[in-house]
C-alpha positions in Angstrom: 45.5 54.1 -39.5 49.2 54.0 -38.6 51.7 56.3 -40.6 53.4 53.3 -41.9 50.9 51.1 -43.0 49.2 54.2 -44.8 52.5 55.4 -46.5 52.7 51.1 -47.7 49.4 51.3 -49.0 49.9 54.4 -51.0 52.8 53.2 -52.5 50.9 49.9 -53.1 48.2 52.5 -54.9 51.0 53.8 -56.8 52.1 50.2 -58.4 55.9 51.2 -56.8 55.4 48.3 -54.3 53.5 44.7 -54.1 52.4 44.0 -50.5 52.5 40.6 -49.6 50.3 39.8 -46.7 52.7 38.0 -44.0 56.0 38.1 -46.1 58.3 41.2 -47.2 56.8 43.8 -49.2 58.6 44.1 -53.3 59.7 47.1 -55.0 58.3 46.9 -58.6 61.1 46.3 -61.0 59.3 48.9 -63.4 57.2 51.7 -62.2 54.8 52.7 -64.8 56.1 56.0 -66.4 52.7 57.2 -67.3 52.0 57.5 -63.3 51.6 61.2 -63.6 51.8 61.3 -59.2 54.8 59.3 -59.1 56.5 61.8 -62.0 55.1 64.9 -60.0 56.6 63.1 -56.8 59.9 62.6 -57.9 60.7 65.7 -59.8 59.9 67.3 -56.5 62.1 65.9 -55.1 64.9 65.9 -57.7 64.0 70.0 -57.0 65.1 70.0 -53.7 68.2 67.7 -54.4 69.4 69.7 -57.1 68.2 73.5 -55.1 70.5 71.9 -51.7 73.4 70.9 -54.7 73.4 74.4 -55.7 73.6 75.8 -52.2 76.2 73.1 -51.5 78.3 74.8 -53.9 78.3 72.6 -56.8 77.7 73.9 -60.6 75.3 72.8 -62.7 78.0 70.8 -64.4 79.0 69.0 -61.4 75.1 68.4 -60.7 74.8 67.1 -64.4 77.6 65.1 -64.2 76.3 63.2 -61.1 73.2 62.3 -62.1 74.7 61.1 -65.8 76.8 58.5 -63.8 74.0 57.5 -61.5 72.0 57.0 -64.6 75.2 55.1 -66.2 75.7 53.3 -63.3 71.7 52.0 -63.0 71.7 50.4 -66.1 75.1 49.0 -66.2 73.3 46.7 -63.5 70.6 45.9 -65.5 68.0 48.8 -64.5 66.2 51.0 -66.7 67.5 49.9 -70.0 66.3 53.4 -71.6 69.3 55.4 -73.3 69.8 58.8 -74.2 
């Protein structure tokens, strides 16, 4: 199977996307938070963001204060509407 078409369909598995046969694939608006793969996924990744922030020189202010307006700035557009 090609790399890409297996990478789509496990991210189809994982509810992130909806393939449509012949037409563009859709990110789900709302990834199910009780996917306990997609949480392990992405906090390995936010891991190696925050490890290369810290090497980068930033403090773990700066680091916090990045990811608070990311979040801010999500749902000012209308993403996750979940507040601290």
């Amino acid at each position: 199977m090609h790399t890409a078409r297996s990478a789509y369909l496990k991210l189809e598995g994982q509810k992130v996307i909806k393939l449509q046969p012949g037409r563009r694939s859709v990110v789900n608006r709302f990834i199910p938070s009780d996917s306990k793969k997609i949480q392990e996924d992405l906090k390995e990744h936010f891991q190696e963001l925050v490890t290369d922030a810290l090497l980068a020189g930033l403090s773990e202010a700066n680091i916090r204060q990045i990811v608070d307006n990311e979040l801010e700035q999500i749902q000012d557009k209308g993403g996750n509407q979940s507040k601290k």
